[in-house]
Wavefront OBJ file of the C-alpha trace (Angstrom):
o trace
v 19.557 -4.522 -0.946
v 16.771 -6.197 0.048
v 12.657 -5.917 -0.605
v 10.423 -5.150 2.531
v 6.844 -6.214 2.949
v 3.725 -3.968 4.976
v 0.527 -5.472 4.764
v -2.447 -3.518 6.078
v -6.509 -4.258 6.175
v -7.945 -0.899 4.545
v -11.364 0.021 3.558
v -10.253 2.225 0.481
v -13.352 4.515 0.835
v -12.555 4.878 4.273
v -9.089 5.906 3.334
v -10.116 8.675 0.416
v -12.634 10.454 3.179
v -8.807 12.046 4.433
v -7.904 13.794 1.019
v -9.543 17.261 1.213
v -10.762 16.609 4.427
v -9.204 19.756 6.249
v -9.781 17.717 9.591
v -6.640 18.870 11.936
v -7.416 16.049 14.190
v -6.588 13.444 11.798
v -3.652 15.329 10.470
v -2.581 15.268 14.452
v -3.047 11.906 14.631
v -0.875 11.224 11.565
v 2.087 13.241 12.187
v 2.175 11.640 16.171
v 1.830 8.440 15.156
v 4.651 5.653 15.708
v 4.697 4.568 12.002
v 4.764 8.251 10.890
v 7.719 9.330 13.631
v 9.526 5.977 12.218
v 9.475 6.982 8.770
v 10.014 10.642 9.441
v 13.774 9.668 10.509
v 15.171 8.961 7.369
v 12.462 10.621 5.253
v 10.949 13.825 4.582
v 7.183 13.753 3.157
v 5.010 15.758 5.883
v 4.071 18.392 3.097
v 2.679 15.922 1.409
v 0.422 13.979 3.953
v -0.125 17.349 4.487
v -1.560 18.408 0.845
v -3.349 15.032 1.426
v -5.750 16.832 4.243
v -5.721 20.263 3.598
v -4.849 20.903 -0.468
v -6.523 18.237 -2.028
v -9.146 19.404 -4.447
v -12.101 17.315 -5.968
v -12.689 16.588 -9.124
v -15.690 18.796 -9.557
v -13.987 21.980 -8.119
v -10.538 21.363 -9.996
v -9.643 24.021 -12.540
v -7.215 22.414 -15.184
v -4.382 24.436 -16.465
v -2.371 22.351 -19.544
v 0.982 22.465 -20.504
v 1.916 25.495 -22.396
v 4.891 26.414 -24.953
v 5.701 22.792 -25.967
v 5.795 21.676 -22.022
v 7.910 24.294 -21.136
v 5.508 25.284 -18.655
v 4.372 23.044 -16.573
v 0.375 22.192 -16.459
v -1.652 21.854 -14.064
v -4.232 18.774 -13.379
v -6.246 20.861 -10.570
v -5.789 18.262 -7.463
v -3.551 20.456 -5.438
v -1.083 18.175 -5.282
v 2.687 19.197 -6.942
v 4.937 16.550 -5.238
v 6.905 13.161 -6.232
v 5.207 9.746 -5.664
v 7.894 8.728 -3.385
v 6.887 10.395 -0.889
v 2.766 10.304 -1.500
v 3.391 6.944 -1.012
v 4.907 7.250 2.537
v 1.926 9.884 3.587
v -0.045 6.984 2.379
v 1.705 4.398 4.148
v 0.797 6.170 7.673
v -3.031 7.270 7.019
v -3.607 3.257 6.029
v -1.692 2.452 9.176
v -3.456 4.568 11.244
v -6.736 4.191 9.884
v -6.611 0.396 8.893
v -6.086 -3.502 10.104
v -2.334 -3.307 11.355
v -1.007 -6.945 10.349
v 2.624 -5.924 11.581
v 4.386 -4.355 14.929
v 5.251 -0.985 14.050
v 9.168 -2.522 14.523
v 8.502 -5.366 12.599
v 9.972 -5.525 8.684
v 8.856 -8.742 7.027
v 12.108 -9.223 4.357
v 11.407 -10.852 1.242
v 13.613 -13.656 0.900
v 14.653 -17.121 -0.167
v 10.654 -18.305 2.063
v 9.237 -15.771 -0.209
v 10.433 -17.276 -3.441
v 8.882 -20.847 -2.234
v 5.697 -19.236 -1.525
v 5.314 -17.644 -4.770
v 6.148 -20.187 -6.481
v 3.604 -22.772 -4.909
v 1.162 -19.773 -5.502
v 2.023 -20.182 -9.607
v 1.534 -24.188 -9.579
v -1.325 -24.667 -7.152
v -4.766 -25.727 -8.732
v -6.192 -23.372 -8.526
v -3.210 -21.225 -9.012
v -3.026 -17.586 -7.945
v -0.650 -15.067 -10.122
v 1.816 -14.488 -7.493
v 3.100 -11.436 -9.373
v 0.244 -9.212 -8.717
v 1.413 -8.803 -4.991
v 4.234 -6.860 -5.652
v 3.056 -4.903 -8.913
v 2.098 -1.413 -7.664
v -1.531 -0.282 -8.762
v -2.988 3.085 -8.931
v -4.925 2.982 -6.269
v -5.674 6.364 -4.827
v -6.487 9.640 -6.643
v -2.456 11.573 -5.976
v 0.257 11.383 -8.274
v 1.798 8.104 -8.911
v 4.866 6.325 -10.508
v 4.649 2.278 -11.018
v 7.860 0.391 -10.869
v 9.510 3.185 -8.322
v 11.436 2.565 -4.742
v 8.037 1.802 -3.614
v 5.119 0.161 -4.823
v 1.409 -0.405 -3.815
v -0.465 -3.325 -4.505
v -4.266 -4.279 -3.385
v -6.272 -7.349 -3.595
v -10.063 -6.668 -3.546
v -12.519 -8.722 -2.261
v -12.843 -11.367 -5.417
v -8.999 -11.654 -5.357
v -8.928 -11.982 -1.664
v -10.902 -14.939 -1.895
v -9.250 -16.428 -5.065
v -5.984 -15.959 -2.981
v -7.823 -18.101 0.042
v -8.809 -21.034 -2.341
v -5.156 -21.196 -3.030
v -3.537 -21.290 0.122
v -6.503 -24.033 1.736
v -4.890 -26.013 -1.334
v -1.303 -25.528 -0.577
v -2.060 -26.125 3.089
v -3.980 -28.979 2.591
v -0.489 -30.349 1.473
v 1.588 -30.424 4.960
v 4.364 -30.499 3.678
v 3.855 -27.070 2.020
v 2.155 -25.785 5.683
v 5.140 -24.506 7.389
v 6.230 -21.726 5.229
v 5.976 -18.447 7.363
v 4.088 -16.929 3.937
v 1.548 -19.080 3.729
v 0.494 -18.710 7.608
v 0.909 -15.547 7.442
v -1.065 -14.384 4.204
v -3.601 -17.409 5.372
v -4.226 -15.138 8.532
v -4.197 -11.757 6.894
v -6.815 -13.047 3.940
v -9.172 -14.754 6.453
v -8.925 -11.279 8.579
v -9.689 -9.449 5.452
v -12.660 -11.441 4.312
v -13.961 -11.423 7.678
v -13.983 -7.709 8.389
v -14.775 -6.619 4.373
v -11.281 -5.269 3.962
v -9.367 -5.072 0.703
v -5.495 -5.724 1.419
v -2.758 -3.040 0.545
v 1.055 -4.604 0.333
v 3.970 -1.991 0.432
v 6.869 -2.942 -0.745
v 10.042 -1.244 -0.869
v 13.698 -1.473 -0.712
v 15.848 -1.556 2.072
v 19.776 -0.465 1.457
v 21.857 -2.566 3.279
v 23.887 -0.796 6.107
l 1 2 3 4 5 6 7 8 9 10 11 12 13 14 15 16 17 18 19 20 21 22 23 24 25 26 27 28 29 30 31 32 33 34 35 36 37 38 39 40 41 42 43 44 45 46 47 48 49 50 51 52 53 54 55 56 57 58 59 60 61 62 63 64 65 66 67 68 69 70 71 72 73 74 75 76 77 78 79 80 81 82 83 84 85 86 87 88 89 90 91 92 93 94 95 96 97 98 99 100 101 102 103 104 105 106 107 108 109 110 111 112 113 114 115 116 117 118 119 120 121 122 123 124 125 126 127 128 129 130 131 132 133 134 135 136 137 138 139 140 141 142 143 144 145 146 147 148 149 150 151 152 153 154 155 156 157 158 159 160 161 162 163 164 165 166 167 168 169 170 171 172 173 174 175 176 177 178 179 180 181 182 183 184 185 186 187 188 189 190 191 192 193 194 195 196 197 198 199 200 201 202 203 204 205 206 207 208 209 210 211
């Protein structure tokens, strides 16, 4: 098993204009897209990019039913949404594909491995250091159900962090020795693309069975 990496620009208010939107052209453009007819092969989740559009409810129109008879029937928080994180997270995946700064070929898969573990730890003993660990710790980021520490997680790094993060890598660069590492070009590019454009920076990460 093995971790894999997605890294896409996003502007997160951007991104929550799709919940609730009803717009049929974006859910078109979502359900024909090449990340979405990837994913769709091995997974099912097009109810819920499709609750996304047309369900979701905001939260001054949601009507909140709680948990009755000691949870034994379910409650209800109001958003219109009812399924797993899982696969929010893959519905999620595609509208910040679609709709964001693509970093990665749609057949690329950047694989965590023995380059990532050098990068993170130069990260942890730069001056000034950057805490390496927040790039693979999923966040709640957008208003649907969600699950930390699950088969996939989310991560962002806002604007502050993005530049914290660039302060860091100048400092490992400035070190050639340390400049080769495909992690530190490649996070050098996708931070300076970021800051340029006003993007915050989403990581999935999930894990890959081995075949």
């Amino acid at each position: 098993m093995s971790t894999l990496l997605v890294p896409i620009g996003i502007n997160i208010q951007e991104i929550n204009k799709v919940f609730g939107s009803k717009s049929q052209h974006l859910y078109d453009r979502f359900i024909t897209s090449a990340v979405y007819t990837k994913m769709d092969e091995q997974y099912s989740f097009r109810r819920e990019l499709e609750g996304l559009v047309f369900n979701y409810v905001v939260q001054q129109n949601r009507v909140v039913k709680p948990a009755k008879f000691f949870g034994l029937i379910k409650g209800d928080d109001g958003r219109g949404l009812d399924g797993d994180w899982f696969e929010y997270a893959l519905a999620l995946l595609v509208i910040c594909y679609e709709l964001g700064e693509q970093f990665l070929n749609i057949d690329e898969e950047l694989e965590l491995e023995s380059e990532w573990n050098d990068f993170t730890k130069l990260l942890n003993i730069s001056t000034p250091m950057f805490d390496s660990e927040v790039l693979l710790t999923s966040k709640f980021i957008f208003d649907t159900p969600f699950k930390q520490d699950d088969e996939i997680n989310t991560a962002v790094l806002n604007n502050g962090q993005l530049h914290q993060l660039k302060m860091t890598l100048e400092s490992i660069t400035a070190q050639s020795k340390y400049d080769n590492n495909k992690f530190v070009v490649l996070f050098k590019k996708w931070v300076e693309m970021c800051l340029e454009k006003n993007l915050d920076l989403i990581l999935f990460s999930f894990e890959k069975t081995e075949d």
